[in-house]
C-alpha positions as CSV (number, residue, x, y, z in Angstrom):
1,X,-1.4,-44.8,-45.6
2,X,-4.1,-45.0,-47.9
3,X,-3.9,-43.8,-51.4
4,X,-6.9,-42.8,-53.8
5,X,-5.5,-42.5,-57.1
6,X,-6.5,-42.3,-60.9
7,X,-7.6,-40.3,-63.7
8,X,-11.3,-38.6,-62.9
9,X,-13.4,-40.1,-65.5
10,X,-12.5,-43.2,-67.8
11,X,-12.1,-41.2,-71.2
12,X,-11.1,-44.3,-72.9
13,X,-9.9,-48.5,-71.9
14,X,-6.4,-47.5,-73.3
15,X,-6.0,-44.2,-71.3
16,X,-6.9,-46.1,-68.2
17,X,-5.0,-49.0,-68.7
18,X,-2.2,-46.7,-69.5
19,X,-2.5,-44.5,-66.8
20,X,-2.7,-48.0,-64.4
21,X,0.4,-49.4,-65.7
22,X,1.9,-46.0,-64.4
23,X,0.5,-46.2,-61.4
24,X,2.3,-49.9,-60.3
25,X,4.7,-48.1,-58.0
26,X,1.5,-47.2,-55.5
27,X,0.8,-50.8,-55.5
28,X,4.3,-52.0,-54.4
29,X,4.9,-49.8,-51.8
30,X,4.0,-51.3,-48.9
31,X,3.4,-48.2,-47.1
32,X,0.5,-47.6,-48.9
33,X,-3.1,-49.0,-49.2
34,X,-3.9,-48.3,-52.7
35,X,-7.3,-47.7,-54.5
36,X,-7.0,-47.1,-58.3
37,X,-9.9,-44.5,-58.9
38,X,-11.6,-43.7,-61.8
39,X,-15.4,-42.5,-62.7
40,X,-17.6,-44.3,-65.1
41,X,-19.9,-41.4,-65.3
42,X,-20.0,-38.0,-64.1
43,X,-23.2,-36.8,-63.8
44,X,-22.5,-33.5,-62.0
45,X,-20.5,-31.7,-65.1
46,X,-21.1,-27.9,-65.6
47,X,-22.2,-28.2,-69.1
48,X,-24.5,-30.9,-70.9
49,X,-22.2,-31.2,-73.6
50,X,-19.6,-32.1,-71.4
51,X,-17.9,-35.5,-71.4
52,X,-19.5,-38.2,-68.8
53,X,-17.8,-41.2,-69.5
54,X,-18.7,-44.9,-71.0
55,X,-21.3,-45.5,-68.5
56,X,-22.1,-48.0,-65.9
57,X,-22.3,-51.2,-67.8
58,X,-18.9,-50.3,-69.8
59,X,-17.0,-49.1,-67.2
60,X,-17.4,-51.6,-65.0
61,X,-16.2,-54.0,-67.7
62,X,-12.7,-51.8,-67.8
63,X,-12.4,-51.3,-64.0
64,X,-13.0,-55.3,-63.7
65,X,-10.1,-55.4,-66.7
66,X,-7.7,-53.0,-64.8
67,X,-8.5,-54.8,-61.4
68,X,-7.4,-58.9,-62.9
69,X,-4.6,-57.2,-64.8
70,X,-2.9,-55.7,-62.1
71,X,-4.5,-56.6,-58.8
72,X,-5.3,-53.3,-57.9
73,X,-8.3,-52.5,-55.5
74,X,-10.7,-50.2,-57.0
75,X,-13.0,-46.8,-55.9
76,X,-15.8,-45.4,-58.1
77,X,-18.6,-43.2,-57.7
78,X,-22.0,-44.1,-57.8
79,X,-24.8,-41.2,-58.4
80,X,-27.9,-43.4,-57.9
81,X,-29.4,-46.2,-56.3
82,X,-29.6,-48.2,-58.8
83,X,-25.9,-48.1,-59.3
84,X,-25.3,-49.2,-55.9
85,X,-25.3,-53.2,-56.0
86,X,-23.4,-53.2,-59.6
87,X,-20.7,-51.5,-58.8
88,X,-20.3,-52.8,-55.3
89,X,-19.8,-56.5,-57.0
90,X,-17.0,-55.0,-59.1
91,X,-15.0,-52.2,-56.7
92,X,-13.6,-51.8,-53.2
93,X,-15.2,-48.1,-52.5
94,X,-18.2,-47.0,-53.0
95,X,-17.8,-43.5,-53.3
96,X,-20.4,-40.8,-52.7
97,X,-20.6,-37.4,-54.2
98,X,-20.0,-34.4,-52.9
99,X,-23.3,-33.1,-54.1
100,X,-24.9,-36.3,-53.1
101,X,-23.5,-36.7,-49.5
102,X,-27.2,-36.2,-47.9
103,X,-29.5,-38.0,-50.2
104,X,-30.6,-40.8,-47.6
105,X,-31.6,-43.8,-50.2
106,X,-28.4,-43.7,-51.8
107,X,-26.8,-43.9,-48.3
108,X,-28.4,-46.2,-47.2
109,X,-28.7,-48.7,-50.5
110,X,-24.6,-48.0,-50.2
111,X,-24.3,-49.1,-46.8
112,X,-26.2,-52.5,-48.0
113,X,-22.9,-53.3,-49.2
114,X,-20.1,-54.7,-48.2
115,X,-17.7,-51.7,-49.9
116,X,-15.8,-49.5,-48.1
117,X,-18.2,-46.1,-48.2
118,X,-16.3,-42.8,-49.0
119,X,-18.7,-40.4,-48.1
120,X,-17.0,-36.9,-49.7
121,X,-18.2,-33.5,-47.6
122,X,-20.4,-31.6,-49.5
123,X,-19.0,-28.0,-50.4
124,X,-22.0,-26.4,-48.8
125,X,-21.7,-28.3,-45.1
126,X,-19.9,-27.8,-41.9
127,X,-17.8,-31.0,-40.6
128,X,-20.2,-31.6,-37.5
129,X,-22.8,-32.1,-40.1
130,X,-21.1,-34.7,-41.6
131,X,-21.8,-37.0,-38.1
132,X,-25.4,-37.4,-40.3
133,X,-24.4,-39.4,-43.3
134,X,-21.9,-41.1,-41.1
135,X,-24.8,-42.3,-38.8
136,X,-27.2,-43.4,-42.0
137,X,-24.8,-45.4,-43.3
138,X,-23.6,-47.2,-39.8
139,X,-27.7,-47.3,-38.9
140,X,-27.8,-49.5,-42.1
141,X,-25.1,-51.7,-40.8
142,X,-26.5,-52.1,-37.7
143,X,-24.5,-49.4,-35.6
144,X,-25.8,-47.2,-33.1
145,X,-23.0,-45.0,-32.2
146,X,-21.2,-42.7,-34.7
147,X,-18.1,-42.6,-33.4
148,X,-14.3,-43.1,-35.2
149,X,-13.7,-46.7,-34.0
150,X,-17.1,-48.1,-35.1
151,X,-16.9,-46.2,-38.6
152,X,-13.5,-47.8,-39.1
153,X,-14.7,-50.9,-37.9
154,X,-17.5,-50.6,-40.6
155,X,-15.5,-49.8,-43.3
156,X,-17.4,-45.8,-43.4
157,X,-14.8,-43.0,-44.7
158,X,-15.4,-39.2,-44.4
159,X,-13.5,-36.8,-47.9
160,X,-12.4,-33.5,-47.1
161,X,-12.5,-31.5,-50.9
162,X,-13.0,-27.9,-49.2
163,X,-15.7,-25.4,-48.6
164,X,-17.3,-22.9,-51.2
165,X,-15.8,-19.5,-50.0
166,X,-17.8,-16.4,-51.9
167,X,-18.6,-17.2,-55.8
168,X,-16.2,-19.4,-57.4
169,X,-13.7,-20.4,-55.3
170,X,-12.9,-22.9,-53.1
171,X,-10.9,-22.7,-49.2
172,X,-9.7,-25.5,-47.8
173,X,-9.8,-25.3,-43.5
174,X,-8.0,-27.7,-41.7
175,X,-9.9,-28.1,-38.8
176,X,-12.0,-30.0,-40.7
177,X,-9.8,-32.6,-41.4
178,X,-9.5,-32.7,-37.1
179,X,-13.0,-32.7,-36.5
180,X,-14.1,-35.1,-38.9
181,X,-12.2,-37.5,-37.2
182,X,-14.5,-37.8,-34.3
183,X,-16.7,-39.2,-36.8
184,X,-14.8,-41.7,-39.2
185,X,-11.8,-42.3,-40.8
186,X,-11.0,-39.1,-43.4
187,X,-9.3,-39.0,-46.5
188,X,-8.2,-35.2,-47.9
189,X,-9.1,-35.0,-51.7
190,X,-6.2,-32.3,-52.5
191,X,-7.3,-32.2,-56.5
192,X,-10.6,-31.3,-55.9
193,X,-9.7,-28.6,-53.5
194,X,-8.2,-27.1,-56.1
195,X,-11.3,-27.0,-58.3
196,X,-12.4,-23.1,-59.2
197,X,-16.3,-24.2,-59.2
198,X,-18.3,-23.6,-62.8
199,X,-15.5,-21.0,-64.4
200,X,-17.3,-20.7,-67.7
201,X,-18.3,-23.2,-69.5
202,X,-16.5,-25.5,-67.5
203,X,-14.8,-26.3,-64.0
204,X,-11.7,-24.9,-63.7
205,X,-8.5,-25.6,-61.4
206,X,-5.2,-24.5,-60.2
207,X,-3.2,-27.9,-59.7
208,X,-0.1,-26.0,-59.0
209,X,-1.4,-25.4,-55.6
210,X,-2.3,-29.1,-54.8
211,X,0.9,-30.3,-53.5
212,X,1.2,-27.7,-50.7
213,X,-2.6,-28.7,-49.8
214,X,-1.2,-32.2,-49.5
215,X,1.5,-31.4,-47.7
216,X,-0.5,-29.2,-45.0
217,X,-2.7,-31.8,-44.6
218,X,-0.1,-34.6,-43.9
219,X,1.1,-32.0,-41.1
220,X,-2.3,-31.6,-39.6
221,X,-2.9,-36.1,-39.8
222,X,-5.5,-37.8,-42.2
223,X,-5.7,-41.4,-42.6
224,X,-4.9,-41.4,-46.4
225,X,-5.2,-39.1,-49.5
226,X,-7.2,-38.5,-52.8
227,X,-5.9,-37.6,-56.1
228,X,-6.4,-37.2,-59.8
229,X,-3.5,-38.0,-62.0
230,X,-3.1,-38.2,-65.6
231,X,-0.5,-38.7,-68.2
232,X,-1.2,-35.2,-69.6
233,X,-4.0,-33.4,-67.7
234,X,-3.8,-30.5,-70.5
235,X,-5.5,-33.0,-72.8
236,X,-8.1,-34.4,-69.8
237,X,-11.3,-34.5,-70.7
238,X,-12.6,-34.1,-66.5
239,X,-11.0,-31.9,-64.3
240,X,-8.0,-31.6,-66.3
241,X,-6.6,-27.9,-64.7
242,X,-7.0,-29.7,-61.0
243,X,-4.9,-32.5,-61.9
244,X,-1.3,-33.7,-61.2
245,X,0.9,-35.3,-63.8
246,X,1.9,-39.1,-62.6
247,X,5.7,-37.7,-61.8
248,X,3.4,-34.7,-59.6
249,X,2.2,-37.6,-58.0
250,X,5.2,-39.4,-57.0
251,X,7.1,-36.2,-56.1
252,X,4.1,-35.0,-53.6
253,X,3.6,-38.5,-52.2
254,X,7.1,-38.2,-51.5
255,X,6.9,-35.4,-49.4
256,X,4.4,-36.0,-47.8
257,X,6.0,-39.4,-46.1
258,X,8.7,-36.9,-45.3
259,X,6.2,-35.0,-43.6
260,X,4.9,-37.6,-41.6
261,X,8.1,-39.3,-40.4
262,X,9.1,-36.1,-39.1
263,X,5.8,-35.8,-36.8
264,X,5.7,-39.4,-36.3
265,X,2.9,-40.3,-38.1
266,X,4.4,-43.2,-39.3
């Protein structure tokens, strides 16, 4: 099962490192495919005086630190082109935003790579639309057919984080996570369905309904999961109220192998 996990911007090198070190037990289970995910910059917060993060050239440096130190493979998101080939050189995943998900150049400068693409579903799109930034990035690589097996094959992932439902609120439908599949590989981002979009000033969340998104989602059948963990989300400076403590973490991953060797997943 793949595993996306990490805080949701790098606020500091000592929180990440921190919050890495806590994170070892992803890496030795061998059940699990682990990415360590954190954001150099986010570029899509609600306010300008928001926190972004150290940038490209700074983060890099501590995701390159966090990758020799404990081996982990890494995901990031990138928010323009130039970003692309940089952070390729450095991570695993190349993820694309939400937000971003049909911008064509970025697409396609991503599926230059050689990274895994995580290609999140934007809030605003049905699944079937999702076949079209599928198909840019395969086109890149040289791939006619958008189809699960050549997406796998070319390393292209689809993220289900939930549909805007009226103003402010997020609804999370789970045929999604059965029809993107025709498509490529999905991974369910159960932190950021639990966003409440723009509450204020800032994004708000409800993390206390994240594990039972996880677990409905390991009943339906995804090919791996998202999440954002801190040490102490109170004190996050991204996405803090969507977030699950490390021990959250473990408890939901948990159940949600339970889950799985019930149906047979496994």
């Amino acid at each position: 099962m793949k595993i996306l996990a990490g805080p949701c911007v790098i606020e500091s090198r000592d929180n990440v490192m921190k919050i890495a070190e806590k994170l070892q037990y992803l890496e030795d289970d061998k059940r699990i495919e682990f990415y360590f995910k954190a954001s150099f910059d986010k570029a899509n917060r609600t306010s300008l005086n928001s926190f972004r993060g150290p940038g490209l050239d700074e983060g890099l440096k501590i995701l390159q630190e966090v990758k020799e130190q404990f081996g982990y493979k890494l995901v990031t998101d990138v928010h323009e082109t130039y970003q692309v080939m940089p952070t390729a050189d450095i991570v695993d995943i190349v993820q694309i935003p939400a937000f971003l998900c049909r911008q064509t150049d970025l697409l396609v400068e991503a599926g230059k790579t050689n990274a895994i693409i995580n290609i999140k579903k934007g809030q605003f799109l049905a699944s079937d639309s999702m076949k079209h930034p599928v198909a840019k990035v395969l086109t890149t690589r040289g791939c006619d057919e958008v189809n699960y097996q050549n997406s796998q094959k070319n390393n292209v992932w689809l993220c289900e984080r939930g549909n805007v439902f009226g103003y402010g609120s997020l609804i999370v439908d789970m045929k999604n996570l059965i029809s993107m599949r025709e498509y490529a590989p999905v991974i369910f981002d159960a932190t950021h369905s639990a966003q409440v979009p723009s509450s204020g000033t800032t994004t708000g969340g409800n993390s206390s309904i994240v594990p039972s998104l996880a677990k409905a989602a390991a009943a339906v059948g995804v090919d791996g999961f998202f999440f954002e963990t801190h040490f102490d989300p109170s004190v996050a400076l991204s996405d803090g109220p969507n977030m699950l403590t490390i021990d959250e973490l473990q408890n939901t991953i948990k159940d949600i192998f339970a889950i799985q060797e019930v149906l047979g997943y496994n």
